[in-house]
C-alpha positions as CSV (number, residue, x, y, z in Angstrom):
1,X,80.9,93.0,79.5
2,X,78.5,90.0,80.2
3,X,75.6,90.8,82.6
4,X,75.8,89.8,86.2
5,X,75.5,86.0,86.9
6,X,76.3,85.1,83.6
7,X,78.9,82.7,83.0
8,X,79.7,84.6,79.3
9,X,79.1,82.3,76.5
10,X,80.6,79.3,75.0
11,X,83.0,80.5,71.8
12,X,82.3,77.0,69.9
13,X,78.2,77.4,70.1
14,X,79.2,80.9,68.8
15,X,81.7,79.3,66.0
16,X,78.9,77.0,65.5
17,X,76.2,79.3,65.2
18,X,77.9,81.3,62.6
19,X,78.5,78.6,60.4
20,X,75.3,77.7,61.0
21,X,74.9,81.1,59.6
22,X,77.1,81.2,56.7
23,X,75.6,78.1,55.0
24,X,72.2,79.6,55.5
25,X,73.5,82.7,53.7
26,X,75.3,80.9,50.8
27,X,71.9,79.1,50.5
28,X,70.3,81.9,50.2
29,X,72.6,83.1,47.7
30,X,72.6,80.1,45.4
31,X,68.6,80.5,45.4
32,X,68.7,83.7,44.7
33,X,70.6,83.4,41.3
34,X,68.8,80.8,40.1
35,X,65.5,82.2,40.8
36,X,63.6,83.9,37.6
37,X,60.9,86.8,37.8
38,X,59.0,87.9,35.0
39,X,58.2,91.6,34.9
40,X,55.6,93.5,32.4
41,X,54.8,96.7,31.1
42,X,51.7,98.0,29.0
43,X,49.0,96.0,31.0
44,X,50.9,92.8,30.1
45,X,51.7,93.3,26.4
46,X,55.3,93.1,27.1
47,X,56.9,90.4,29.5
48,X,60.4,90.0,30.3
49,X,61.9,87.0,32.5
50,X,65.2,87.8,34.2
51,X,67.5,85.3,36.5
52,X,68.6,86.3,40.0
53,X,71.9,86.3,38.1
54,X,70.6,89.5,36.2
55,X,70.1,87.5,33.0
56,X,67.2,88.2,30.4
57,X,65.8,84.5,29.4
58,X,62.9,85.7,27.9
59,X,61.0,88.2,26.3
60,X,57.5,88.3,25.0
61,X,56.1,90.6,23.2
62,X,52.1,91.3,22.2
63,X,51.9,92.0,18.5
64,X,50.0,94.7,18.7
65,X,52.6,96.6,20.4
66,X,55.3,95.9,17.7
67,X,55.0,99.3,15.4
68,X,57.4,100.3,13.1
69,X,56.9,103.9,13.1
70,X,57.0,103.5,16.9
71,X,60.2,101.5,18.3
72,X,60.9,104.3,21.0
73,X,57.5,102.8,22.9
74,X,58.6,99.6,22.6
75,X,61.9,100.0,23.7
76,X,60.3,102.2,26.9
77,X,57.8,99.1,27.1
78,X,61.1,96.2,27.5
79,X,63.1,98.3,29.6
80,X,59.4,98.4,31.8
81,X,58.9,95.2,32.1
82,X,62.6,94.3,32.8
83,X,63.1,96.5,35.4
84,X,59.7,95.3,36.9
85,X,61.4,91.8,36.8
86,X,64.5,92.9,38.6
87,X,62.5,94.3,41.2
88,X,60.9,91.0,41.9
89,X,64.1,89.3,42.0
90,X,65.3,91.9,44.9
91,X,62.2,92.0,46.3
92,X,62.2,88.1,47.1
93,X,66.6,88.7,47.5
94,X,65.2,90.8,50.5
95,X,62.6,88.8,52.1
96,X,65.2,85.8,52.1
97,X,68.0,87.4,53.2
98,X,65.9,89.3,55.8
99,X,65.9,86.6,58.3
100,X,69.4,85.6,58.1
101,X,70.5,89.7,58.6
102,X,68.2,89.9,62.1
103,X,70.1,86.6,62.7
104,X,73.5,88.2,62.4
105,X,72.3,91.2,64.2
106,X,71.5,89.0,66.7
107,X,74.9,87.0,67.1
108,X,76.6,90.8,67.4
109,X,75.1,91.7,69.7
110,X,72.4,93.8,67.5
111,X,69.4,92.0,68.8
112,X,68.5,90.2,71.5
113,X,67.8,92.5,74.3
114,X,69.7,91.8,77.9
115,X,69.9,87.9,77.8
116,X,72.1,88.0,74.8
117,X,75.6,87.9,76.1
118,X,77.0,89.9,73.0
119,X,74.3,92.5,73.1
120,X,76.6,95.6,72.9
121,X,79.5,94.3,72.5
122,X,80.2,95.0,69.1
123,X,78.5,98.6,69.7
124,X,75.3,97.1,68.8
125,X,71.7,98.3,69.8
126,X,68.9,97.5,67.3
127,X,68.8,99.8,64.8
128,X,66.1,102.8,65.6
129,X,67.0,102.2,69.3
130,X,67.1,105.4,71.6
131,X,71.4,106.6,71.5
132,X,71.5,104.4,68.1
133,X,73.0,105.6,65.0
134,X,69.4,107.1,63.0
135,X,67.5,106.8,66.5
136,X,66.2,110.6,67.5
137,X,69.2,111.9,69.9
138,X,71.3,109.4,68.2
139,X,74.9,109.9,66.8
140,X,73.6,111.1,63.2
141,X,71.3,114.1,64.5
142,X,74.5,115.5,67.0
143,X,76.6,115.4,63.5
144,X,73.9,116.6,61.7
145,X,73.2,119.3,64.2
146,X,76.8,119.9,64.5
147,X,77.8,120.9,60.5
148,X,74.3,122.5,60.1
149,X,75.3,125.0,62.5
150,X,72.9,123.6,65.6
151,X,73.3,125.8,68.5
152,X,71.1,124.0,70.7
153,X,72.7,122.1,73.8
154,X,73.1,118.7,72.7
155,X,70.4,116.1,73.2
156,X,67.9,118.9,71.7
157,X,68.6,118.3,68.1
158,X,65.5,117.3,65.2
């Protein structure tokens, strides 16, 4: 399990690394709620601020853009601009969180390469690794192969 000359790894660095971890992520997490985006539609007309929460705390609207013979626009135009604001919130959500998942890949033995003394042990492999789950000749295209009727030997698949 741990490569040769090793002397495996200490279980309380590990235990101290994943708190490490965990406080990082619950960090991450606080930020990320109370962040606020603001999202537009219509070249700006319409403005919408959401929390990372998911809560609207502002909405700004252009006059011009306020017709009463028209509300369907302007409903398509707040719906625009708040969905443009959510993607902002999950946009940053993802570049936070980003660095705290390769760290986790990492402690499982996901990342790392051949020092790591986990590396594999949890079935890891970076992801798009040759033989890993999604990776060409991986798990996914012998099952795909498999129910889409594949008759190719195995290891020939897409």
């Amino acid at each position: 399990m741990f490569p040769p000359d090793s002397e495996g790894f200490d279980m309380s660095q590990l235990l101290q690394q994943a708190q490490r971890m965990q406080e990082q992520l619950l960090s991450a997490q606080q930020d990320i709620t109370e962040a606020e985006a603001t999202g537009s539609a219509g070249g700006g007309l319409v403005r919408a601020t959401v929390t990372g929460a998911g809560e609207l705390t502002d909405l700004q609207l252009d006059p011009s853009v306020v017709d009463p013979d028209d509300v369907e626009t302007l409903a398509d135009l707040i719906i625009a601009a708040v969905r443009d604001a959510h993607a902002e919130i999950q946009r940053r959500a993802n570049e936070q969180l980003g660095s705290i998942n390769a760290d986790v890949a990492g402690l499982l033995g996901g990342a790392g390469g051949a020092g790591n003394p986990l590396a594999g042990l949890f079935g890891g492999g970076a992801p798009g690794a040759p033989g890993a789950p999604g990776a060409p000749g991986g798990a996914q295209d012998t099952i795909r192969g498999e129910i889409e009727g594949d008759e190719r030997p195995s290891g020939q698949g897409s």
